[in-house]
Backbone as JSON, one array per atom type, in Angstrom:
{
  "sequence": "XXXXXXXXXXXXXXXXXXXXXXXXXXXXXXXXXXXXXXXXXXXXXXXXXXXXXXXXXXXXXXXXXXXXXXXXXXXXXXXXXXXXXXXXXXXXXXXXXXXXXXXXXXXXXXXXXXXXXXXXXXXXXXXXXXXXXXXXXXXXXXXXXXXXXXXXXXXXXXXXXXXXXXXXXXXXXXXXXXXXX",
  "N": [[185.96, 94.12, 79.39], [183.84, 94.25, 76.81], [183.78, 93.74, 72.84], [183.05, 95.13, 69.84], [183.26, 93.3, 68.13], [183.71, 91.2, 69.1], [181.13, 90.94, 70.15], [180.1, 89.78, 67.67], [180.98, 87.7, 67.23], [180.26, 85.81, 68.81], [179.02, 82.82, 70.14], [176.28, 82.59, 70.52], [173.56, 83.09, 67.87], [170.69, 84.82, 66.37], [169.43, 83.77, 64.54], [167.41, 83.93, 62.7], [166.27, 86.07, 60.56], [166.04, 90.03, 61.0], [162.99, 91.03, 61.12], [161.23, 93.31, 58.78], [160.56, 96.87, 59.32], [157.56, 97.88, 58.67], [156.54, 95.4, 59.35], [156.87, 94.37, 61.83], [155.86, 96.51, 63.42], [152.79, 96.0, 62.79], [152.64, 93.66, 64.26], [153.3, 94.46, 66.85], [150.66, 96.08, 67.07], [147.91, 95.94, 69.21], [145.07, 95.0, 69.57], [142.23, 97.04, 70.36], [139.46, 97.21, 70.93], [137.1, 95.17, 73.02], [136.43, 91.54, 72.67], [133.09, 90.92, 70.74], [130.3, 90.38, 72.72], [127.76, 87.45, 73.05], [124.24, 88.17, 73.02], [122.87, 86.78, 74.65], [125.23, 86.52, 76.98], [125.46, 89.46, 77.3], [122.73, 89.92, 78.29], [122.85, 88.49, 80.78], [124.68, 90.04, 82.14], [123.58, 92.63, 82.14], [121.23, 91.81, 84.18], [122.62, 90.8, 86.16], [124.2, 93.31, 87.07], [121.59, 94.7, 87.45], [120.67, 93.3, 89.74], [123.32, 93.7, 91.5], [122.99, 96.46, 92.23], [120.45, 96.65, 93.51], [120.99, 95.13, 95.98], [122.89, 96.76, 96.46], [121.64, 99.58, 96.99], [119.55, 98.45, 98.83], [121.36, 98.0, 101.09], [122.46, 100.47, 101.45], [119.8, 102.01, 102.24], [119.38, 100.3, 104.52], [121.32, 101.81, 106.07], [123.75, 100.42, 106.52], [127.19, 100.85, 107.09], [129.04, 100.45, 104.98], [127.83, 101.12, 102.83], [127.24, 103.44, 102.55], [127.18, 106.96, 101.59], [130.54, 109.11, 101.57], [129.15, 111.7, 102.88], [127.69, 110.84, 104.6], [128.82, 108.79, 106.52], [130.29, 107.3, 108.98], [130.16, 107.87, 112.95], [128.96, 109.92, 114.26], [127.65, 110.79, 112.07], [126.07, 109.36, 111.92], [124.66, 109.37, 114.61], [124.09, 111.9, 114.49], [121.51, 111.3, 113.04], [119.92, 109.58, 114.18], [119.28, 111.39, 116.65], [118.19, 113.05, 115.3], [115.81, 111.7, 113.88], [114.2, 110.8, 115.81], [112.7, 112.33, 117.04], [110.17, 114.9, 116.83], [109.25, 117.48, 113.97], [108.39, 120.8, 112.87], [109.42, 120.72, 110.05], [109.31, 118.25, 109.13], [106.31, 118.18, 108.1], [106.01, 120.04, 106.07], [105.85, 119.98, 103.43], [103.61, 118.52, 102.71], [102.31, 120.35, 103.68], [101.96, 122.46, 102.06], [100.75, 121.25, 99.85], [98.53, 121.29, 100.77], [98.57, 123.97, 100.87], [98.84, 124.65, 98.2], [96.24, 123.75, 96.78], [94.18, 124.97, 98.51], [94.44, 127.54, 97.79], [92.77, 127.42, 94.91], [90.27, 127.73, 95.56], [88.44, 130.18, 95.16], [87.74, 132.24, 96.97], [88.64, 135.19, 98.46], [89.28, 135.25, 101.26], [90.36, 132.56, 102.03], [92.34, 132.12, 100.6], [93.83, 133.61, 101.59], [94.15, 132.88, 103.93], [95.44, 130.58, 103.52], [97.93, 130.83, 102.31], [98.76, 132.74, 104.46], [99.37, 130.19, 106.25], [100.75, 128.6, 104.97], [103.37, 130.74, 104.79], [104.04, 131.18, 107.53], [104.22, 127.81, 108.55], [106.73, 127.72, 107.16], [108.4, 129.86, 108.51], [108.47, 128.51, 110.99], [109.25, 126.51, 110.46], [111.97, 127.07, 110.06], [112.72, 128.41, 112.63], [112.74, 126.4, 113.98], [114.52, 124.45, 112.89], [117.04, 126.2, 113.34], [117.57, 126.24, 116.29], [117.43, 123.33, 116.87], [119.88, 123.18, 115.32], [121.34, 124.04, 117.2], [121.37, 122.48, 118.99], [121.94, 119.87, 118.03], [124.79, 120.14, 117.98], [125.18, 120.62, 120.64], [125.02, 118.42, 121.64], [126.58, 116.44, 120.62], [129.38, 117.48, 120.76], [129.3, 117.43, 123.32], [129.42, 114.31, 122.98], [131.23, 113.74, 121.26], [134.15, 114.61, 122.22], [136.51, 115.09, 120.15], [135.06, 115.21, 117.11], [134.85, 117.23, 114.6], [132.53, 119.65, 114.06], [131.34, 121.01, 111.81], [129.07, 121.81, 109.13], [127.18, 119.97, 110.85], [124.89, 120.76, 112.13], [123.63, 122.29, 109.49], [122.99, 119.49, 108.52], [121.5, 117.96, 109.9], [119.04, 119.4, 110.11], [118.65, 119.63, 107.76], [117.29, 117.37, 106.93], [115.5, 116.9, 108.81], [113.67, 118.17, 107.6], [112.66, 116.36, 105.83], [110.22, 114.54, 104.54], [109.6, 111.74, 106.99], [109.25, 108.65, 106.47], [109.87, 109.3, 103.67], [112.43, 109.61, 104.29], [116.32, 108.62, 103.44], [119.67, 107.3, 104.85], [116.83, 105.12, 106.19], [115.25, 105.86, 109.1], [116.63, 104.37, 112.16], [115.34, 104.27, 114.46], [113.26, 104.78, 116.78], [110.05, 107.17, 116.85], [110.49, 109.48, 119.57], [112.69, 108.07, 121.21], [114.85, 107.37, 123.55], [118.36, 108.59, 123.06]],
  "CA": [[185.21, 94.93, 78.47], [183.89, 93.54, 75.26], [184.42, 94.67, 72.04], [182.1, 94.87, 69.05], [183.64, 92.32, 67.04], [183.29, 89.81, 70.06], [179.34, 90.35, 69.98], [179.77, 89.35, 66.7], [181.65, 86.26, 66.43], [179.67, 84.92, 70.16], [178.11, 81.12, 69.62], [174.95, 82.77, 70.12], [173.27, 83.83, 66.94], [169.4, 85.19, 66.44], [168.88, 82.36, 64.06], [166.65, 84.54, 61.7], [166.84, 87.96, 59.77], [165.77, 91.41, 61.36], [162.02, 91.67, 60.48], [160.93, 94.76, 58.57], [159.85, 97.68, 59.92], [156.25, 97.38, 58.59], [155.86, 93.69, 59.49], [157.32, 94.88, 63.39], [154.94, 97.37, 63.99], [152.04, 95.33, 62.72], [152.64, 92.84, 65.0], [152.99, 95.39, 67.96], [149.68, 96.34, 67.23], [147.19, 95.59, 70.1], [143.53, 94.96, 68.96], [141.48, 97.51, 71.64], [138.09, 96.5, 71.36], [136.97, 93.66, 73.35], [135.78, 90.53, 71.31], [132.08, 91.17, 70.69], [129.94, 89.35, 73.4], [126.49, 87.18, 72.41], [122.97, 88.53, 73.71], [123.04, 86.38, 76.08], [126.26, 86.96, 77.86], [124.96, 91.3, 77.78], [121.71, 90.24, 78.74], [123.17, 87.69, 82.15], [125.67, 90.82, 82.7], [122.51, 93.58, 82.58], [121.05, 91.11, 84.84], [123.92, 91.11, 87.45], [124.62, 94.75, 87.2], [120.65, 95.14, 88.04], [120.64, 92.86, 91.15], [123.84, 94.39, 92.84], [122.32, 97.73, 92.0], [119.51, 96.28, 94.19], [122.19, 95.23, 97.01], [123.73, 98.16, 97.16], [120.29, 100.3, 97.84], [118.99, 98.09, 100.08], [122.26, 98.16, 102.06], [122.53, 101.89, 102.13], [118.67, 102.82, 103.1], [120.01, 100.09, 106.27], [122.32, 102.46, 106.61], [125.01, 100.05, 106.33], [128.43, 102.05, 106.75], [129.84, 100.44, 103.99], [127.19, 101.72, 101.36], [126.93, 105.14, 102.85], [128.14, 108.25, 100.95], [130.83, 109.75, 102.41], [128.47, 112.48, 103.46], [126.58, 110.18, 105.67], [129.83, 108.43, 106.98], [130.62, 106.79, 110.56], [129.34, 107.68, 113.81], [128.62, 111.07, 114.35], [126.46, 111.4, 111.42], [124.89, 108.35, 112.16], [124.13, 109.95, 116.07], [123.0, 113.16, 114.0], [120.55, 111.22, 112.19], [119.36, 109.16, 115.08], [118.6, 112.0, 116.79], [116.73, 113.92, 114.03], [114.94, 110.6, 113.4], [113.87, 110.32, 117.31], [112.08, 113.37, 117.36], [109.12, 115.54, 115.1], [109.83, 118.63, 113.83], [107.41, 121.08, 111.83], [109.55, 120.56, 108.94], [108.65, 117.3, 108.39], [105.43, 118.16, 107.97], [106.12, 121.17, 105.26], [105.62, 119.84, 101.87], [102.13, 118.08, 102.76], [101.4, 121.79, 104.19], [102.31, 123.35, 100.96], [100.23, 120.71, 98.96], [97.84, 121.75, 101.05], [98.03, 125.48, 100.95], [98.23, 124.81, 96.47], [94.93, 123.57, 96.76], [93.49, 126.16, 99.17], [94.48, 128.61, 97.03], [92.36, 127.2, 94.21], [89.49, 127.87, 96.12], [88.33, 131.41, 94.57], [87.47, 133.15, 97.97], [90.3, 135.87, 98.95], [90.46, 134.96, 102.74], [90.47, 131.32, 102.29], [93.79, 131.97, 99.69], [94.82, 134.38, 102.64], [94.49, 132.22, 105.38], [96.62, 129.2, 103.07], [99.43, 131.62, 102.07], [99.73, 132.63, 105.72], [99.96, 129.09, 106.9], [102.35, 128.55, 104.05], [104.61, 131.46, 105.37], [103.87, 130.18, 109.08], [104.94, 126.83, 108.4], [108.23, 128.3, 106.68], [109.14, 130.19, 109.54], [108.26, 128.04, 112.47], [110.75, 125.5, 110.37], [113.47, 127.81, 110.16], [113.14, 128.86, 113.95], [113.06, 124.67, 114.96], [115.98, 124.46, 112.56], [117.93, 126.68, 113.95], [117.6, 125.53, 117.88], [117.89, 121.61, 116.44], [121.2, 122.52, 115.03], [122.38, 123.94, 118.42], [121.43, 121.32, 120.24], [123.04, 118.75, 117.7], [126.28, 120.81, 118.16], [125.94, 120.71, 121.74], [125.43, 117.22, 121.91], [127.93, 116.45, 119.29], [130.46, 118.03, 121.34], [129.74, 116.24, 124.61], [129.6, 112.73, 122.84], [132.29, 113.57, 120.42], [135.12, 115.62, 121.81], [137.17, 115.69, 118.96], [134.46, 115.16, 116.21], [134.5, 118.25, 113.57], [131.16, 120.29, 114.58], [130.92, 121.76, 110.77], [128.15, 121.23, 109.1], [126.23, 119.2, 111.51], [123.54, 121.67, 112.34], [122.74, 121.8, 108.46], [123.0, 118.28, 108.41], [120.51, 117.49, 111.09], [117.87, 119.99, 109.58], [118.17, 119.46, 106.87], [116.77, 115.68, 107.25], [114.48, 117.34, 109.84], [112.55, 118.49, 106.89], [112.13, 115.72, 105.27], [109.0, 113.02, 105.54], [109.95, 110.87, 107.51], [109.37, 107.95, 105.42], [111.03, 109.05, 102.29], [114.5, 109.63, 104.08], [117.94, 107.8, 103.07], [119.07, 105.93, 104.86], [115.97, 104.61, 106.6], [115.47, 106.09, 110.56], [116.64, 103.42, 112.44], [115.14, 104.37, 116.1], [111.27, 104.79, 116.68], [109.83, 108.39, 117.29], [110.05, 109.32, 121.14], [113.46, 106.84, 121.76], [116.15, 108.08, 123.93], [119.77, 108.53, 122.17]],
  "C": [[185.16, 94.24, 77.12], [183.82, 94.66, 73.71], [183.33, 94.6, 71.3], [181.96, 93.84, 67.72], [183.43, 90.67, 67.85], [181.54, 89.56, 69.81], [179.21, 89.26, 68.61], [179.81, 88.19, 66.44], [180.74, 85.36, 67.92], [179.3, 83.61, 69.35], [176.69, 81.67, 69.54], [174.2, 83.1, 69.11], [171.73, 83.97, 66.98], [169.07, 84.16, 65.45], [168.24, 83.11, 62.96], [167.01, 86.04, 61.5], [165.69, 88.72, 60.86], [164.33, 91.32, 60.53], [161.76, 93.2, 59.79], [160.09, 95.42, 59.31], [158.3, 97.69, 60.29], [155.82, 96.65, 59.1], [155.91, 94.12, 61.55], [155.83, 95.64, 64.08], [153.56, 97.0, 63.75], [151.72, 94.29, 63.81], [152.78, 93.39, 66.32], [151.61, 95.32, 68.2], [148.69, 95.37, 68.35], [145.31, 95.52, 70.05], [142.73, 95.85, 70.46], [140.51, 96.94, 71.74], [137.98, 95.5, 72.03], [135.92, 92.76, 71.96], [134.16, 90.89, 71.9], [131.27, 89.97, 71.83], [128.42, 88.78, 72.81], [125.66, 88.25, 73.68], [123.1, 88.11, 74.53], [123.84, 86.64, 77.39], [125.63, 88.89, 78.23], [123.7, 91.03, 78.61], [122.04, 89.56, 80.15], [124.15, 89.22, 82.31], [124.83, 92.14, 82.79], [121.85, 93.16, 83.8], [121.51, 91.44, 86.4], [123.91, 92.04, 87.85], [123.37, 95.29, 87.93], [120.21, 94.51, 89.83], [122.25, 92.99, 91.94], [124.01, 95.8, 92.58], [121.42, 98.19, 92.95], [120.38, 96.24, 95.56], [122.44, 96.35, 97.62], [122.7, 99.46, 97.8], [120.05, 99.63, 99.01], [120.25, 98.08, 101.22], [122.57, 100.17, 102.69], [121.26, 102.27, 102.95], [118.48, 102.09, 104.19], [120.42, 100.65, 107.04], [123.92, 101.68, 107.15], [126.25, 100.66, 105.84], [128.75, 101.63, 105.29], [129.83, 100.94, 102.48], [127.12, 103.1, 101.62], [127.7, 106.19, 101.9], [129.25, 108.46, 101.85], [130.25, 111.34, 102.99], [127.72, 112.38, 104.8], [127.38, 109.4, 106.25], [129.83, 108.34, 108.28], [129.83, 107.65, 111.56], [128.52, 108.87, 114.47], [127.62, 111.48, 113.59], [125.6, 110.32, 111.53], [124.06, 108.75, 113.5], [123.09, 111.08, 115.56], [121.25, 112.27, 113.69], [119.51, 110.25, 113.18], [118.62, 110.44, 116.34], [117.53, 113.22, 116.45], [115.21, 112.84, 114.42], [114.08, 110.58, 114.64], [112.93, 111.67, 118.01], [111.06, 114.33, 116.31], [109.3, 117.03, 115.15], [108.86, 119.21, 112.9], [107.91, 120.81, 110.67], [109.35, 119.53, 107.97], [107.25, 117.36, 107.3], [104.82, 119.54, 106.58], [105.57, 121.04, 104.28], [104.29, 119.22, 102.21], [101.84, 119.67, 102.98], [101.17, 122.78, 102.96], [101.47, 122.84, 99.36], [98.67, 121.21, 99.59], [97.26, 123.16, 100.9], [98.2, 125.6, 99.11], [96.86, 124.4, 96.25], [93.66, 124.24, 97.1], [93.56, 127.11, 98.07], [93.79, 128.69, 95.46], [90.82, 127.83, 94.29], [89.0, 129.56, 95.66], [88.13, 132.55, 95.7], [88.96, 133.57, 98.65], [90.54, 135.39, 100.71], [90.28, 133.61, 102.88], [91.93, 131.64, 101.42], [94.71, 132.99, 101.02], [95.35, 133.48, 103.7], [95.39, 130.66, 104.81], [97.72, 129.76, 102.66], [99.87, 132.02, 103.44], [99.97, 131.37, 106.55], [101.05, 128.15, 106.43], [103.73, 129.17, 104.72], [105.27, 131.09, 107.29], [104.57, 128.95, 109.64], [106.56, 127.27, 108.16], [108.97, 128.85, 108.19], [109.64, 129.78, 110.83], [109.47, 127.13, 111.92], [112.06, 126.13, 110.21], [113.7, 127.95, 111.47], [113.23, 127.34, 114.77], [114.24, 124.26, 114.53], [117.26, 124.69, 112.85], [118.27, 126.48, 115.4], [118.37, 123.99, 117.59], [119.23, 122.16, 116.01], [121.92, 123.25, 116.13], [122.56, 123.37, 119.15], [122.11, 120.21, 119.79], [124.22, 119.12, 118.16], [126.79, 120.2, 119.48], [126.12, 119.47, 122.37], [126.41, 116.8, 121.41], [129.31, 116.47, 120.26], [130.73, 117.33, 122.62], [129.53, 114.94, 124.64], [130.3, 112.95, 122.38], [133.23, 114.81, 120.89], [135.53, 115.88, 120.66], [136.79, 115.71, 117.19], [134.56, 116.71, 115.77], [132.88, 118.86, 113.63], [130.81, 120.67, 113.32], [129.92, 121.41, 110.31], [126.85, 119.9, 109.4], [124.91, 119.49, 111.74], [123.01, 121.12, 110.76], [122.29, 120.45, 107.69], [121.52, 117.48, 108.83], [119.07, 118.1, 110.4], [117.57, 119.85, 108.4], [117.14, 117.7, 106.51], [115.6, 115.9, 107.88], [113.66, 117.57, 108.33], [112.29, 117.23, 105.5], [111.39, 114.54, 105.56], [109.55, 112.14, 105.74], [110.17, 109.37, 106.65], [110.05, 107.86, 104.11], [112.99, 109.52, 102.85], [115.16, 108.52, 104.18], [118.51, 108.26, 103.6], [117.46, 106.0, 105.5], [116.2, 105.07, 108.36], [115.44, 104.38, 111.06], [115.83, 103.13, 114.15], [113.77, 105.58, 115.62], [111.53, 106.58, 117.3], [109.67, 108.47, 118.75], [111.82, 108.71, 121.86], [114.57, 108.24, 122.18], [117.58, 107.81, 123.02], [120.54, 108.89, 123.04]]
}
């Protein structure tokens, strides 16, 4: 056990005095900001940031797992979406019907605005009643390709995609209209 008179007298000594407090904590200090960068360097690093911005889209609307949401995640929702994609559904076809029936309805004669509000409501319903079948049949496929896959929101998964044009969905259908799955 040492004593406090041994520290003292050791060979080792600090060689210099005890800075002051002030001077200590000055020299702590840690500058946050980063050093200012030129134009150039922001404008090559806007650059970058915009072409794997680019990357990363074009890899998801592949449907490359690795860009996927986890919403749209591994193989089950990739099966969902292959068999949405592989088949036509009125809902695709909704929002053209609805651009259609705002236009009809411009038309000043009451049973031309009748007969585009009921093919408005028409449309609506027929896609709720294909909706609802499509997500029992995902289920029931689901279930006998994926025992132990999670069935939860698959149905609204499936339909919901169902109603959208074909062309503008993310990712990108990867399997032609008609194709077995």
């Amino acid at each position: 056990m040492t004593t406090a008179n041994e520290g003292k007298n050791s060979p080792e000594k600090k060689g210099r005095p005890t800075p002051k407090r002030k001077i200590a904590e000055q020299q702590r200090v840690v500058n946050r900001l980063a050093p200012a960068a030129t134009k150039e360097a922001k404008k090559l690093q806007k650059q970058q940031a915009r072409i794997l911005r680019a990357q990363q889209r074009d890899a998801y609307m592949r449907g490359d797992e690795s860009a996927l949401p986890p919403r749209d995640k591994g193989p089950v929702r990739k099966f969902v979406r292959n068999y949405v994609d592989s088949r036509r559904s009125i809902g695709e076809f909704f929002l053209p019907i609805i651009v259609l029936v705002l236009f009809l309805t411009l038309i000043p004669l009451v049973y031309v605005q009748f007969v585009a509000i009921a093919l408005m409501y028409s449309a609506l319903l027929f896609s709720g009643i294909d909706g609802f079948f499509l997500s029992r049949r995902i289920k029931h496929e689901v279930a006998a390709r994926f025992p132990d896959a999670p069935l939860k929101g698959l149905g609204m998964y499936g339909w919901l995609r169902s109603t959208q044009i074909r062309r503008l969905r993310a990712p990108l259908p990867q399997v032609k209209r008609g194709d077995k799955i």
